[in-house]
N, C-alpha and C positions, 0 to 999 in steps of 0.2 A: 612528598609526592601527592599530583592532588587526585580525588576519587571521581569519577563520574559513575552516573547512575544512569543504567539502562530499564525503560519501562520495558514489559511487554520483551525482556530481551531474553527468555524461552520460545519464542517463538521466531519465525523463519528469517524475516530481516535483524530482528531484535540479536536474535544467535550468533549473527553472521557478524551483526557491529561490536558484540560483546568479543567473539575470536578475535576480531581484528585489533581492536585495542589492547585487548591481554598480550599479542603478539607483539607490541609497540611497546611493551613493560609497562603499561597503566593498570590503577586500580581501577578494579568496576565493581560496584553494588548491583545487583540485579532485583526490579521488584516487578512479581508474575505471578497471576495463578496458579502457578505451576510449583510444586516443590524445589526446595530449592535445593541447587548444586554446589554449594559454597559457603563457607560459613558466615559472609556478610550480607546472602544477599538475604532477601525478607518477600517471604510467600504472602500475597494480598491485592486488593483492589484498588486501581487507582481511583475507584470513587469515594474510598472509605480515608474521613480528612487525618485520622491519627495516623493512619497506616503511610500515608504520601509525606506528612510531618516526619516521620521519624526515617522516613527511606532518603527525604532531602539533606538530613542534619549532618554536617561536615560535607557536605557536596559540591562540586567545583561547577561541573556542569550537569545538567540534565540533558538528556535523550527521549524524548516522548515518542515512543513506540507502538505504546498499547493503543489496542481498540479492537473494535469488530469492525474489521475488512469484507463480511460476508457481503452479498446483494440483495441477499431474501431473509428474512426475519419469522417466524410464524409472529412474535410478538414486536415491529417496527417500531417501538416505542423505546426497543431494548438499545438502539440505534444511540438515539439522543441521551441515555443514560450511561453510556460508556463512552462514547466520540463525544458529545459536548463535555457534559457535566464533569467525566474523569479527566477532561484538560481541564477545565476550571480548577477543580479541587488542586491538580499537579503545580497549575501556575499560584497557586493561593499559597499554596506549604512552597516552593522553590521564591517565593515572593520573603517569605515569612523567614526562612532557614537562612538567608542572604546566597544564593544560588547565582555563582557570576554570570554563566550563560544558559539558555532553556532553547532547546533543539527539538519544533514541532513537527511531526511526522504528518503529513498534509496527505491528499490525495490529488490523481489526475480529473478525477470526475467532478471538481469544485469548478473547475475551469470549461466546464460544458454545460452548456443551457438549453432551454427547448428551443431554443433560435437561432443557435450555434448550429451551422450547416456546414460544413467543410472549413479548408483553410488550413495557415499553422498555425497554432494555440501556443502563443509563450505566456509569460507572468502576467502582461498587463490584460488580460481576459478576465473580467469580472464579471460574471453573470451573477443577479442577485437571487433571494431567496426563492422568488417566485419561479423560477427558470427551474431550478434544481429537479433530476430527472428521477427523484425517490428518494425514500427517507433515507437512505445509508451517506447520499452525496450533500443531502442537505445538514447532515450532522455534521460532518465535516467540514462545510464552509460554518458552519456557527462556530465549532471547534477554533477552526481559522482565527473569526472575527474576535473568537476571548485573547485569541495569542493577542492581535494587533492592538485591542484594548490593555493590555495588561506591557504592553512596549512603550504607548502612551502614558502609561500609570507608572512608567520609569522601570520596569524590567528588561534587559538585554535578552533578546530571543530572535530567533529567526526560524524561517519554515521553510522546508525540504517536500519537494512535491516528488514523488516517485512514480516512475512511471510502472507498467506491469513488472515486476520483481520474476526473474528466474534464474535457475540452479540446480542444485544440489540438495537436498535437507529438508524438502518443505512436508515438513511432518502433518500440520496441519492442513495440507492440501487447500491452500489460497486458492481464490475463482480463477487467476492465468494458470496457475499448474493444474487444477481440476480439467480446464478446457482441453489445454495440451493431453493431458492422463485419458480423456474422453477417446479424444479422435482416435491416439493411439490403439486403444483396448477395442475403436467398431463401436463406441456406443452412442457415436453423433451420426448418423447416416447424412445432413446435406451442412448444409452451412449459409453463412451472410457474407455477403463479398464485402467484408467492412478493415478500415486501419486500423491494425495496433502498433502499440509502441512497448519493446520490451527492455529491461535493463538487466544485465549480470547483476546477482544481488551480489557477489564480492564489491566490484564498484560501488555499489549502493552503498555498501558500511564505508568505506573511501570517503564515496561524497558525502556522507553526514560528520567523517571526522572535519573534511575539509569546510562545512560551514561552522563547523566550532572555531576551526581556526581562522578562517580565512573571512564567512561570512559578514556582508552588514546588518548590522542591526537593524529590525523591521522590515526585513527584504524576503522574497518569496525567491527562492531556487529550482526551477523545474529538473530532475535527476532523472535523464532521458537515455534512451540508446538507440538503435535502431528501429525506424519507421518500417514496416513492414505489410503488405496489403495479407489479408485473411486466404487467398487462394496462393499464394507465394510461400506462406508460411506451409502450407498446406503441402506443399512442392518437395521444402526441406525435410518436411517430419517425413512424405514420403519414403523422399532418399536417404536418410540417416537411419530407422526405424527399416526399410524395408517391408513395410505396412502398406496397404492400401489406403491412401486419403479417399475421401466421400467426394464426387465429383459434381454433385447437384449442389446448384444456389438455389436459394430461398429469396425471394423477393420480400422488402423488406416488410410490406404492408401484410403478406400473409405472415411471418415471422411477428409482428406487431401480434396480429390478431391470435396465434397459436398462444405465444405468451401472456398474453391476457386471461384465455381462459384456461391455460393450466395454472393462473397467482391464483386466480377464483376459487379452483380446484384446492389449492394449497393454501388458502385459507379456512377449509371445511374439513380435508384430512390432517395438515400441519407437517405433511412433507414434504420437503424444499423441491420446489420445479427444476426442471434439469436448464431450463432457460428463464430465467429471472428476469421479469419485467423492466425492473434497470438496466439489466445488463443491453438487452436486444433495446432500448432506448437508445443507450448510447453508443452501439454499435453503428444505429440507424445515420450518427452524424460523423460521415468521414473524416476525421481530422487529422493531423501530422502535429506533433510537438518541436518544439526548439529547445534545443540546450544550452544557446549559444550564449546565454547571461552565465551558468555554471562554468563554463569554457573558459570566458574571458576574465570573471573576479574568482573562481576558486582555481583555475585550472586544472579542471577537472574534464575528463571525457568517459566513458563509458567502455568497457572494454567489448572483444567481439561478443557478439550475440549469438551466432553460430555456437560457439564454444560453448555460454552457458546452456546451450537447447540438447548439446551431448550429452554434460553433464546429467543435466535432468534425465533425460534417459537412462543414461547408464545408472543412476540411484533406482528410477522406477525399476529398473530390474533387479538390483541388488536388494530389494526390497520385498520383491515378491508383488508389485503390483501390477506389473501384466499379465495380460489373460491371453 
């Protein structure tokens, strides 16, 4: 039987790929900060090169899951030292270990630039270094560019862009369930009339089996679900939630300027702004994603979004995290 190794698979998509393939009768190795759950898997960092050696050795495929997902940093540097360098080191030992496929966990924000103004955003959107709207998006397009160099250097891999992740589970409270959690508990009073794009993260663990399986080599997968405008979503939490949504918009230039000087603010106390200068960036550029390249070579679609927006709730409450 052959093993795959989940990076980063204590945590919320990580968890959710690791269930789903255990339910499938595969072995999984899991390597995470997190203590481990299992006898094989191995508590440590993907930046550290003996610890990613020994977590590839006998390993069929790899899952690159880990990294810091946040948008705010006190230290922005810590960015580039987990999302670049911890794929480097990953694809170096999965290089090393003879690893037949490496499954990059990408982001949607690689694919938005400072000139990216609307539209739908599928794979072939390349905005380059200098576009990138903060150090969290520009580590991951570098992150990106090691996979594609190291495809060229003869490793089978492909990359999996996901779009906002929701559900169930997210312990760690990612920036889409933080936002969600926000409106819910009253402690967003207006909002940005901005697109997003959510995905059921069960689908998510789906579509990263399905690019094991199914993907091309050196190919970018956008793992998309429902386009949704910010005052719609706004609508649903209403009526699901029975909460009141915030009914003021925020024009985006005064949202620009608010978030400005609370990063300034939170670079002199070091506690994270409730709106991250990335974040309201790339809120500022409306865009719509495509999944329609996932659709047609993996066969893959997204399941409702509705459903996983329940789910999340109904965890927040069993949780104890409404107020």
């Amino acid at each position: 039987m052959t093993l795959s190794l989940v990076t980063g698979g204590a945590g919320f998509i990580g968890g959710r790929l690791v269930q789903r393939l255990k339910e499938r009768g595969e072995r999984v190795r899991v390597l995470d900060l997190a203590a481990p759950t299992s006898q094989d898997d191995i508590q440590g960092s993907v930046t550290d090169e003996n610890t990613a050696r020994r977590a590839c050795a006998g390993v069929d495929t790899v899952f690159h899951i880990a990294g810091n997902p946040q948008l705010w940093s006190a230290k922005p540097k810590s960015f580039d030292q987990t999302n670049r360098v911890g794929t480097q080191v990953m694809l170096a030992a999965a290089k090393t270990e003879g690893v037949r496929r490496f499954v990059h966990c990408s982001s949607p924000t690689v694919l938005i630039g400072r000139r990216t103004w609307g539209g739908v955003i599928d794979e072939m959107s390349r905005p380059d270094e200098a576009d990138m709207l903060g150090a969290y998006p520009l580590s991951k397009l570098r992150a990106d560019r090691a996979v594609e160099a190291a495809v060229l250097d003869g490793l089978d891999a492909v990359i999996a862009i996901p779009t906002e992740p929701l559900g169930a589970g997210d312990s760690r409270l990612t920036p889409p369930t933080r936002m969600i959690l926000d409106f819910v508990n009253g402690r967003t009073p207006a909002f940005i009339d901005c697109m997003l794009n959510f995905v059921a993260v069960d689908s998510l663990a789906d579509g990263f089996i399905a690019l094991r399986d199914r993907g091309r080599r050196g190919q970018r997968y956008i793992l998309g679900g429902e386009n949704i405008a910010m005052r719609a979503l706004l609508d649903r939490l209403e009526a699901l939630s029975g909460r009141l949504m915030p009914k003021t918009k925020i024009p985006y230039k005064v949202a620009f300027a608010a978030a400005l000087a609370e990063s300034g603010l939170a670079r002199i106390t070091g506690a994270a702004p409730r709106a991250p200068l990335t974040g309201v960036r790339i809120a500022g550029r409306p865009v719509t994603f495509s999944s329609e390249k996932a659709r047609r070579e993996l066969g893959w679609t997204a399941s409702s979004f509705e459903d996983a927006l329940v789910a999340a709730l109904k965890w927040f409450e069993r949780k104890g995290l409404l107020v």
